[in-house]
C-alpha positions in Angstrom: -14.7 113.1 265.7 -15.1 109.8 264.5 -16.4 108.5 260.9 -17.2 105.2 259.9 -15.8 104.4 256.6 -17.1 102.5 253.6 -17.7 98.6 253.9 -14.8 96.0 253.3 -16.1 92.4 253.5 -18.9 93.8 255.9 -17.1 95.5 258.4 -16.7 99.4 258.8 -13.7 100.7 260.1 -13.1 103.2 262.1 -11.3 106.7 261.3 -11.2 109.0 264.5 -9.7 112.8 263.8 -8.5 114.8 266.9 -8.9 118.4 267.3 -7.4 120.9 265.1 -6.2 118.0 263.3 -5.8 119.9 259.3 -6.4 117.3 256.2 -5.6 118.7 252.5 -7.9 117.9 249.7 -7.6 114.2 248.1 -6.1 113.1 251.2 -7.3 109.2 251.1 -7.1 107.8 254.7 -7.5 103.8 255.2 -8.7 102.7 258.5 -8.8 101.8 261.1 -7.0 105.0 261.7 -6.5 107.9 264.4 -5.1 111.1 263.4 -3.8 112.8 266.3 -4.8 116.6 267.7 -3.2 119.2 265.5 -1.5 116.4 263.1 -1.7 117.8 259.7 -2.2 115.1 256.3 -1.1 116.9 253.1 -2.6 117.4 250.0 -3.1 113.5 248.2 -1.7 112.0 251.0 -2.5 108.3 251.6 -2.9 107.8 255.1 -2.4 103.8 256.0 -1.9 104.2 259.6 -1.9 106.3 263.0 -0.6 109.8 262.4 0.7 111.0 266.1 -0.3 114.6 267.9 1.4 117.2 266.0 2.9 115.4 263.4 2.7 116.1 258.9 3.0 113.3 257.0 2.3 113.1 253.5 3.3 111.3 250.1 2.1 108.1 249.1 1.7 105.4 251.8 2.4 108.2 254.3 5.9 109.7 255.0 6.8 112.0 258.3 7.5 115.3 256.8 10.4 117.3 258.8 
């Protein structure tokens, strides 16, 4: 699945989500970004780049989770 997010200086950027891929609520994701198949974003999570397959990150300017 792939969304085009809002405008910055006239161009969109892309944010594609993989399958199965879980994002909590107030999760803010910054693309141009790909979150991998079964990756999982926490809750408020800022997402500022790729998020592997299989992988949680979460916290503020994105942290792998263990």
């Amino acid at each position: 699945m792939t969304f085009q997010s809002g405008h910055f200086r006239g161009q969109s950027a892309p944010v594609t989500i993989g399958s199965f891929a879980r994002i909590g609520a107030g999760a803010t994701i910054v693309g141009p970004t790909q979150i991998g198949e079964r990756a999982i974003v926490m809750p408020n999570a800022v997402v500022v780049g790729d998020v592997p397959e299989g992988e949680t990150t979460c916290g503020i300017l994105q942290r792998k989770s263990l």
